[in-house]
C-alpha positions in Angstrom: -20.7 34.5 3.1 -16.9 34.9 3.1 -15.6 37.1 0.2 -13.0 35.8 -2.6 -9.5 36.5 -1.9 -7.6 39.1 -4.0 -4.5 37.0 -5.6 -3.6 39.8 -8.1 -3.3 43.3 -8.5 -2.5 46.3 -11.4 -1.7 49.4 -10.8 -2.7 51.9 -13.2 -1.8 55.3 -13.8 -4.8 57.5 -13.1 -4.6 56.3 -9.6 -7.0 53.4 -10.1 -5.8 49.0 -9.6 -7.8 46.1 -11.2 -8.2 44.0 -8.5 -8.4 40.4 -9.5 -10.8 38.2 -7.0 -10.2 34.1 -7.2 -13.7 33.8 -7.7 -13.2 34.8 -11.5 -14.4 38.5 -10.8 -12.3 41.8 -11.8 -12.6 44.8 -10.3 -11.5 48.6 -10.7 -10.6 50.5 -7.3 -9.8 54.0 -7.3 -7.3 55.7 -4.6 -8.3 58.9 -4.9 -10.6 59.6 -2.4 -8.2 57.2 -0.4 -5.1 59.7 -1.2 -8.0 63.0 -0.3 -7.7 61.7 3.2 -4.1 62.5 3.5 -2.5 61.1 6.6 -0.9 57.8 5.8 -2.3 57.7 2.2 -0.8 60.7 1.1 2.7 58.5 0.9 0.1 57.1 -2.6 0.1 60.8 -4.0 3.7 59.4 -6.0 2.2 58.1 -9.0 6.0 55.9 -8.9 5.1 55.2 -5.6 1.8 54.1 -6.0 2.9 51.6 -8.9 5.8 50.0 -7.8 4.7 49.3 -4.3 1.5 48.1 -4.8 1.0 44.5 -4.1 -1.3 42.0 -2.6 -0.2 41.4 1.2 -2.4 39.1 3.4 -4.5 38.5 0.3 -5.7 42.7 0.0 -4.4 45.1 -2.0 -1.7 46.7 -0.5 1.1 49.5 -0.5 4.6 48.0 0.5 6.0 50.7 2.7 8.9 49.2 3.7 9.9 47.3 0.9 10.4 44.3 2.7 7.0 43.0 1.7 5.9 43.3 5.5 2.6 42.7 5.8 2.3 44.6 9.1 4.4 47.6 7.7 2.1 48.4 4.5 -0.9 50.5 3.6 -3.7 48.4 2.8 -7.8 48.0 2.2 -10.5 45.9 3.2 -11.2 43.1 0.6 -15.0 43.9 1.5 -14.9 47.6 0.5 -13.1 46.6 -3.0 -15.7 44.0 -3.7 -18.6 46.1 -2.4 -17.5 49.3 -4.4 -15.4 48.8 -6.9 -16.3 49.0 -10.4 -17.0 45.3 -12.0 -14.8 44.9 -15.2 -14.3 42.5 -17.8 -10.5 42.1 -18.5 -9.4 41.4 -22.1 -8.6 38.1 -22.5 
C-alpha cells in the first residue's frame, strides 16, 4: 500500500512539525533524536534555521539548505518513518 503524500508542513518551536498527509491524517514529528545524530542534522540545532527552512520537497518534509528550494540539496525524511512514528494529531479546525 503506497503511503499519502505530505503536501504541508509546520514547524514548531520545541523542535517538533505537524506533518499534514493528503489522506486527511495529521501528524507530529519530532527532530530531536534526528538533530542527537549530529552530522548533517546538526545544521537543525538553529531553532531559526529549523523554521524558516523547513518545507515539503519531493512531497517529504524537508530542510532547504540551499535556499534555492533544491530538492537534491536539502535535508529530508522518509514519508514512511513520519507516518509510521509520528504522533497522530487532531488539528483545530
Amino acid at each position: 500500500m503506497l503511503r499519502p503524500n505530505i503536501y504541508q508542513v509546520a514547524p514548531q518551536d520545541d523542535f517538533t512539525v505537524l506533518v499534514f498527509f493528503d489522506d486527511g491524517s495529521t501528524k507530529s514529528f519530532d527532530a530531536k533524536p534526528l538533530i542527537a545524530k549530529g552530522g548533517i542534522f546538526s545544521k537543525l540545532e538553529d531553532v531559526s534555521f529549523f523554521k524558516t527552512r523547513c518545507s515539503v520537497l519531493n512531497h517529504t518534509l524537508a530542510w532547504d539548505v540551499t535556499g534555492r528550494l533544491d530538492p537534491t540539496e536539502c535535508i529530508d525524511v522518509c514519508p514512511d518513518v513520519i507516518y509510521e512514528s509520528g504522533i497522530d494529531v487532531n488539528p483545530a479546525v
